[in-house]
C-alpha positions in Angstrom: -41.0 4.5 31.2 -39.6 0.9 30.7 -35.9 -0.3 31.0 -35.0 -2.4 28.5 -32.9 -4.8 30.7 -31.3 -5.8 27.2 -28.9 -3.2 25.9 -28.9 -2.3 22.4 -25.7 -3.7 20.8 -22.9 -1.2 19.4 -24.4 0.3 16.4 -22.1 -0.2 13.4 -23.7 3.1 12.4 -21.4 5.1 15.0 -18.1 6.2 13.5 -15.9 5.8 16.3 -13.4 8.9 17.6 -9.8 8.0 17.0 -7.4 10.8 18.1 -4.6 10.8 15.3 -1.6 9.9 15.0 -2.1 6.5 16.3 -1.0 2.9 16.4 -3.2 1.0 14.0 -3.2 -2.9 13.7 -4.1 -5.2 10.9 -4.5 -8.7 11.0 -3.7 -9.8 8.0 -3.8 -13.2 6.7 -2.5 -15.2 3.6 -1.4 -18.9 3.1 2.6 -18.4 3.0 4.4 -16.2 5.9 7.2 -14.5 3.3 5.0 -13.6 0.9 2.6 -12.2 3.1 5.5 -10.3 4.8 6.5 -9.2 1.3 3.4 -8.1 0.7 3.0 -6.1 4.0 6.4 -4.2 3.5 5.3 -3.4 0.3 2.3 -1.4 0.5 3.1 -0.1 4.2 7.0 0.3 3.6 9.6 -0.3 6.4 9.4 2.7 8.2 7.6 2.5 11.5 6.3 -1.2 11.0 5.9 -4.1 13.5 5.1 -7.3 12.2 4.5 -10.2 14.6 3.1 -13.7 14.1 -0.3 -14.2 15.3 -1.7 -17.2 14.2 -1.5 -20.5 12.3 -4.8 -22.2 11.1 -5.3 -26.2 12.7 -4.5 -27.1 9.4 -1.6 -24.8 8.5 -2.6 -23.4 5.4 -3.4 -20.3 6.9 -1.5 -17.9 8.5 -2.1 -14.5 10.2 0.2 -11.7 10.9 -0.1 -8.4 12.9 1.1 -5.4 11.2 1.5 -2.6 13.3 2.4 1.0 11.9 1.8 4.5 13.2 -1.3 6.2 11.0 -1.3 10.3 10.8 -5.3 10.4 9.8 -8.5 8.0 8.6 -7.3 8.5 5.1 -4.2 6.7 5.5 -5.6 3.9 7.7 -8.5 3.1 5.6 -6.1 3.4 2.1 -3.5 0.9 3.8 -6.2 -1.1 5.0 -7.7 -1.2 1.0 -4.2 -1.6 -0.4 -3.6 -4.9 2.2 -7.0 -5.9 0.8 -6.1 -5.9 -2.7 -2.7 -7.6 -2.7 -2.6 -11.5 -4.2 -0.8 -12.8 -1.3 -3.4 -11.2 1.3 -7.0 -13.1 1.7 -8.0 -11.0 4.7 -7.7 -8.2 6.1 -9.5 -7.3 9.9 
């Protein structure tokens, strides 16, 4: 039996165990802070939210934001998470 002095890398496969509710961050960047502030209020709402600046690109046309909210269950992290993803101010969502 060999040891592979090399350990396999974290398997994307693996879902990972989150005990719910939680506090969920998204990074979320756009090219304007109030619109992309607009847009995070508006699909997450008010209640329970956190947004902080996180980042501004070398350039400055960038611009990322955490929002931080409280999710109850995978179905509302991963819908918030698609909903950031689809808005026109939002370019990505991590």
């Amino acid at each position: 039996m060999s040891l592979d002095p090399f350990p396999k890398p974290f398997s994307c496969k693996e879902k990972p165990t989150i005990e719910y509710p939680c506090s969920w961050t998204y990074k979320v960047i756009g090219m304007n802070e109030k619109d992309l502030t607009a847009a995070i209020k508006t699909v997450i709402g008010t209640d329970n939210l956190l947004i902080t600046r996180s980042h501004t690109s070398s350039g400055g046309k960038y611009i990322s934001l955490n929002a931080e909210i409280i999710v109850k269950d995978d179905e509302s992290r991963l819908m918030a998470y698609q909903n950031l993803k689809n808005h026109a101010a939002v370019k990505v969502v991590l």
